[in-house]
C-alpha positions as a Markdown table, in Angstrom:
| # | Residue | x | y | z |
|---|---|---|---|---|
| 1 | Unk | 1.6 | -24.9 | -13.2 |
| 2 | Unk | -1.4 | -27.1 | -12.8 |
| 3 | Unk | -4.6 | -26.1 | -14.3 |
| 4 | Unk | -6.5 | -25.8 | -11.0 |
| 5 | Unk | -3.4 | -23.6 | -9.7 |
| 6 | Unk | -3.2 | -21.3 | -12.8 |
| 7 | Unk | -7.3 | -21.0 | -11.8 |
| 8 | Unk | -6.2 | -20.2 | -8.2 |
| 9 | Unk | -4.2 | -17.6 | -9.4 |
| 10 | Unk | -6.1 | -16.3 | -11.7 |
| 11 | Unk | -9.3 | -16.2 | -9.5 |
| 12 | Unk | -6.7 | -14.3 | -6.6 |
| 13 | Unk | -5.4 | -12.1 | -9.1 |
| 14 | Unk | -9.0 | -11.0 | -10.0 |
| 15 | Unk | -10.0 | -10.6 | -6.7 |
| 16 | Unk | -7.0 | -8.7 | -5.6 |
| 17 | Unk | -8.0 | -6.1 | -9.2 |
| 18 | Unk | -11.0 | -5.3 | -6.9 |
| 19 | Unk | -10.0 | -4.3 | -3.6 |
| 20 | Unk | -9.6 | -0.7 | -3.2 |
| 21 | Unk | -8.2 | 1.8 | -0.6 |
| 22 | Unk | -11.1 | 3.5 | 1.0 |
| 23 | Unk | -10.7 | 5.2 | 4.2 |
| 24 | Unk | -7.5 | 3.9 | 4.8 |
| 25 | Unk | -9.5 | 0.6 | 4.5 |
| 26 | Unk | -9.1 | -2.2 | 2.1 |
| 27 | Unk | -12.3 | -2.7 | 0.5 |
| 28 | Unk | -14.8 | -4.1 | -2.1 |
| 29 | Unk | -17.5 | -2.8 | -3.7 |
| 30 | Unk | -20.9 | -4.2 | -3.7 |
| 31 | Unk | -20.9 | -4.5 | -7.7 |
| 32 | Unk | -17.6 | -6.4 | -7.7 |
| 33 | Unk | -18.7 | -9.1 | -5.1 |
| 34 | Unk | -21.9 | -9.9 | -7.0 |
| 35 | Unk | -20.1 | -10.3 | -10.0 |
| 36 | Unk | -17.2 | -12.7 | -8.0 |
| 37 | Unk | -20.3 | -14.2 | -6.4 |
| 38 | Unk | -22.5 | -14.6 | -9.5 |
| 39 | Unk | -25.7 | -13.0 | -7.9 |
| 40 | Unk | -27.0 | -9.5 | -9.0 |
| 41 | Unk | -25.9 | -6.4 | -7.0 |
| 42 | Unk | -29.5 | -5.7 | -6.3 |
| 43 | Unk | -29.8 | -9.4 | -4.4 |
| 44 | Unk | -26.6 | -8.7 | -2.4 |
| 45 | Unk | -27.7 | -5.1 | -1.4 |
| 46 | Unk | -31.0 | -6.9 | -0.5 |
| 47 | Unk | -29.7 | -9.4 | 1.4 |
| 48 | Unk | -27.1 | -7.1 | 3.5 |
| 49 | Unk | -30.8 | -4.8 | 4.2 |
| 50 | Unk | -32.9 | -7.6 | 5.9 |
| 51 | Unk | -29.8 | -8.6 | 7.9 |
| 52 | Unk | -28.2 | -4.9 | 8.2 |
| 53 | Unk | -27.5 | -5.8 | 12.2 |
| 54 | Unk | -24.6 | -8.2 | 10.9 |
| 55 | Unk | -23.1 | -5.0 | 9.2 |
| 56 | Unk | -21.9 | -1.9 | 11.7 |
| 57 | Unk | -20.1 | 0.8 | 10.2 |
| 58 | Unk | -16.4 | -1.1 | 10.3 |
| 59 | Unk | -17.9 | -3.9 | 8.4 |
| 60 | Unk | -19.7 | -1.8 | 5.2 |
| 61 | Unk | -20.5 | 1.6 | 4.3 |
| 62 | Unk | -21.7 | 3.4 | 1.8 |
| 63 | Unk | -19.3 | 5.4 | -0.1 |
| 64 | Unk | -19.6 | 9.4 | -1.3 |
| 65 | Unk | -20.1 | 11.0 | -4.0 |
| 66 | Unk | -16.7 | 12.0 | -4.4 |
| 67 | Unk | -15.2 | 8.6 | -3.5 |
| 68 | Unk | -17.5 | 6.8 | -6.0 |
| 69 | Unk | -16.0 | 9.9 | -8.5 |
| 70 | Unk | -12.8 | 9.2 | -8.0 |
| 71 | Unk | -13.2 | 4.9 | -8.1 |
| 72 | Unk | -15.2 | 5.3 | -11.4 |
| 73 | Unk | -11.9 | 7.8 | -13.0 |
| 74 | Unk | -9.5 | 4.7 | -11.3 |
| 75 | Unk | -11.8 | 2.7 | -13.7 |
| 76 | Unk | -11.8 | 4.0 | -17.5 |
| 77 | Unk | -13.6 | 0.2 | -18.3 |
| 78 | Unk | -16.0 | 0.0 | -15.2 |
| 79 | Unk | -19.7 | -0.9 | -16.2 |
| 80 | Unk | -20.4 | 1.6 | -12.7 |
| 81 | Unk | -23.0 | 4.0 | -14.7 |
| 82 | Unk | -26.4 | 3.1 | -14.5 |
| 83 | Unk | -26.8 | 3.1 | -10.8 |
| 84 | Unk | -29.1 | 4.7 | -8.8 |
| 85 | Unk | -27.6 | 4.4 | -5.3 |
| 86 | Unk | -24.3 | 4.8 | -3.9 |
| 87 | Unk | -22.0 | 1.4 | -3.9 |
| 88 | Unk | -21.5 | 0.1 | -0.7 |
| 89 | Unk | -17.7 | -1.0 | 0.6 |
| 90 | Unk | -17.3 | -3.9 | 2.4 |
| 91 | Unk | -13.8 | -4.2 | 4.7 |
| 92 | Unk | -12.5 | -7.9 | 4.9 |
| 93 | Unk | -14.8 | -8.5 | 8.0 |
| 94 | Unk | -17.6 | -7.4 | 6.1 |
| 95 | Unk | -16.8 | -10.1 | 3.2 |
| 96 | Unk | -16.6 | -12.6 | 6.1 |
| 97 | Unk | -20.1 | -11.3 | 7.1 |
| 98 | Unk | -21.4 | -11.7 | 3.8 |
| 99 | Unk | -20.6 | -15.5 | 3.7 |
| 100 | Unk | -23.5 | -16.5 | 6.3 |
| 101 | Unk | -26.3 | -14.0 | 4.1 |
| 102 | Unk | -25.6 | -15.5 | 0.7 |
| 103 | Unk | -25.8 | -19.4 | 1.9 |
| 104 | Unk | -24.6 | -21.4 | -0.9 |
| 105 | Unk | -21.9 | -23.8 | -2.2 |
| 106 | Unk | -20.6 | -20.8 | -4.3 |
| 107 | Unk | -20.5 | -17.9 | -1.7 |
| 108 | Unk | -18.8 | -19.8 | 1.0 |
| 109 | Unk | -15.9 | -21.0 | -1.8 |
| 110 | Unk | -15.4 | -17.5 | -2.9 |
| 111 | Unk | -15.3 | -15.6 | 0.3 |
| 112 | Unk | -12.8 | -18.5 | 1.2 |
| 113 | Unk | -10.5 | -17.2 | -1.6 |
| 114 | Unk | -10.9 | -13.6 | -0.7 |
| 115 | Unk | -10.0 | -14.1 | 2.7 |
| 116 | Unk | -7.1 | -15.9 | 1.5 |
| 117 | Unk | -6.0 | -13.0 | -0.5 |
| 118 | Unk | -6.6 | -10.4 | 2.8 |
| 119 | Unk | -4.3 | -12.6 | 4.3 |
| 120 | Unk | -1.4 | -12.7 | 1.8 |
| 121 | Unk | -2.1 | -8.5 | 1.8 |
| 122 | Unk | -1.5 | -8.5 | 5.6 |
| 123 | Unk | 1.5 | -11.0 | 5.4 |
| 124 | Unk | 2.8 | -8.8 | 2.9 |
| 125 | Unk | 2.7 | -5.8 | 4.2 |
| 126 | Unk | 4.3 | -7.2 | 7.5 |
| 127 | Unk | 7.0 | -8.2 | 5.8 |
| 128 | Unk | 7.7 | -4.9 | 3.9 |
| 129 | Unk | 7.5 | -3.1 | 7.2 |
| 130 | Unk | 10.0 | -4.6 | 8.1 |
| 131 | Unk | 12.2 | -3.9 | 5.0 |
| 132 | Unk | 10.9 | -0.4 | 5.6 |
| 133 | Unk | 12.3 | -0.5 | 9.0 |
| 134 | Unk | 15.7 | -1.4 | 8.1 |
| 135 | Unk | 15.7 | 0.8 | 5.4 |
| 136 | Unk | 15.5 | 3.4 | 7.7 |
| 137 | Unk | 18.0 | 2.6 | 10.2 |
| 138 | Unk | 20.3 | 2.5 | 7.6 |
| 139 | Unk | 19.0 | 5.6 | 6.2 |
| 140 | Unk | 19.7 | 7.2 | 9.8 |
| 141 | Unk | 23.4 | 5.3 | 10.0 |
| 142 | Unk | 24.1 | 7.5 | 6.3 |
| 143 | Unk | 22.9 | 10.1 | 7.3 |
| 144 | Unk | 25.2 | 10.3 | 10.2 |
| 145 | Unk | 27.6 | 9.7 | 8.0 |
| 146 | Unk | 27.0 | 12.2 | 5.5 |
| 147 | Unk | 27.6 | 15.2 | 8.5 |
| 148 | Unk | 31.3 | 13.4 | 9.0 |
| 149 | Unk | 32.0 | 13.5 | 5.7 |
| 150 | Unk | 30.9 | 17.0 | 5.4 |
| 151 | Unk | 32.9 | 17.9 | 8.3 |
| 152 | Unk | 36.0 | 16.3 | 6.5 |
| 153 | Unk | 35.1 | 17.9 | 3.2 |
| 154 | Unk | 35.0 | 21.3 | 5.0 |
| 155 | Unk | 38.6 | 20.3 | 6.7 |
| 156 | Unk | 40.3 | 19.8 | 4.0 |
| 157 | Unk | 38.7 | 22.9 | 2.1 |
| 158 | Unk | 40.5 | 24.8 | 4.6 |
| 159 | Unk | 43.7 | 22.9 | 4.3 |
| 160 | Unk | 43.4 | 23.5 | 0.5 |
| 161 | Unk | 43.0 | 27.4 | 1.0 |
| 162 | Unk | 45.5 | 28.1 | 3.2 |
| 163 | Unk | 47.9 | 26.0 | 1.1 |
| 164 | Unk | 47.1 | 28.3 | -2.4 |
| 165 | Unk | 47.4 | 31.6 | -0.2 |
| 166 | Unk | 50.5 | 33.2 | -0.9 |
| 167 | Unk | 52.5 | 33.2 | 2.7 |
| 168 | Unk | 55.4 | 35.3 | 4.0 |
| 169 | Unk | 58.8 | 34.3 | 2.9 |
| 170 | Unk | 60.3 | 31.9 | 5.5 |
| 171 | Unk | 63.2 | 32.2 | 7.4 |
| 172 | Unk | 65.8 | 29.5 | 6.8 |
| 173 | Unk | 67.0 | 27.7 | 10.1 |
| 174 | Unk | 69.7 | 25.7 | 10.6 |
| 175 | Unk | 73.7 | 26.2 | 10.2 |
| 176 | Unk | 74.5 | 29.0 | 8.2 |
| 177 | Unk | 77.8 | 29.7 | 6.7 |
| 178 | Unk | 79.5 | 32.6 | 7.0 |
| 179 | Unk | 82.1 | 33.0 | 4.4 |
């Protein structure tokens, strides 16, 4: 691998460490992006104020108490303590957002990258729903299946019962001799 690859993958494999489920959303935190970005959190979260119109609730929101809670215990080594406002979560749309507030070289490059990565999420998942859906037609062929062979099973139980049972002495047919 090429050294600018292995820094591809390296710089995906960081971002994709920061995306979170949220709301059933895929998200990234407002700390995480200034550190991918290189800007302070406070500079983001000032930019994303003066141009809060670019930003409706599907793009960012903040996050709760109990979400922030539950991020910072998915985190033993997060530096998340000294703040004094809730992060803010920004959905892929919202990252694409961010790319014409923060107008340099650096911020257009990275939120190229992290929409690559969205991208390879989506593709992904695509593809595994369609594992997922074969998985379960099969799943739904077996199980169809299964009640055959159970019906067999319980066949031959019977056949095997009656066979042990002790029957009536049977009556020999055929010729008999009469000597």
């Amino acid at each position: 691998m090429a050294k600018k690859e292995l820094q591809a993958f390296v710089a995906e494999q960081k971002i994709l460490n920061k995306i979170y489920i949220i709301r059933g959303q895929k998200v990234m935190i407002d700390e995480d992006l200034s550190e991918i970005y290189g800007v302070e959190t406070k500079r983001l979260n000032e930019q994303v104020k003066r141009n809060i119109k670019r930003f409706p609730k599907d793009f960012m929101f903040e996050i709760s108490n109990r979400e922030f809670e539950n991020l910072k215990s998915q985190n033993a080594t997060s530096s998340w303590g000294g703040r004094r406002t809730l992060p803010r979560a920004f959905t892929e749309q919202g990252i694409a957002m961010l790319s014409s507030i923060l107008n340099s070289d650096t911020a257009i490059e990275v939120n190229i990258r992290i929409i690559r990565v969205f991208t390879k999420m989506r593709e992904y998942a695509i593809t595994n729903k369609e594992i997922l859906i074969q998985l379960a037609k099969l799943e739904k062929e077996v199980s169809g299946n299964s009640k055959d062979i159970e019906n067999i099973f319980v066949v031959l139980k019977e056949l095997i019962s009656k066979q042990a049972a002790p029957s009536k002495p049977r009556i020999k047919i055929g010729f008999k001799n009469y000597d």
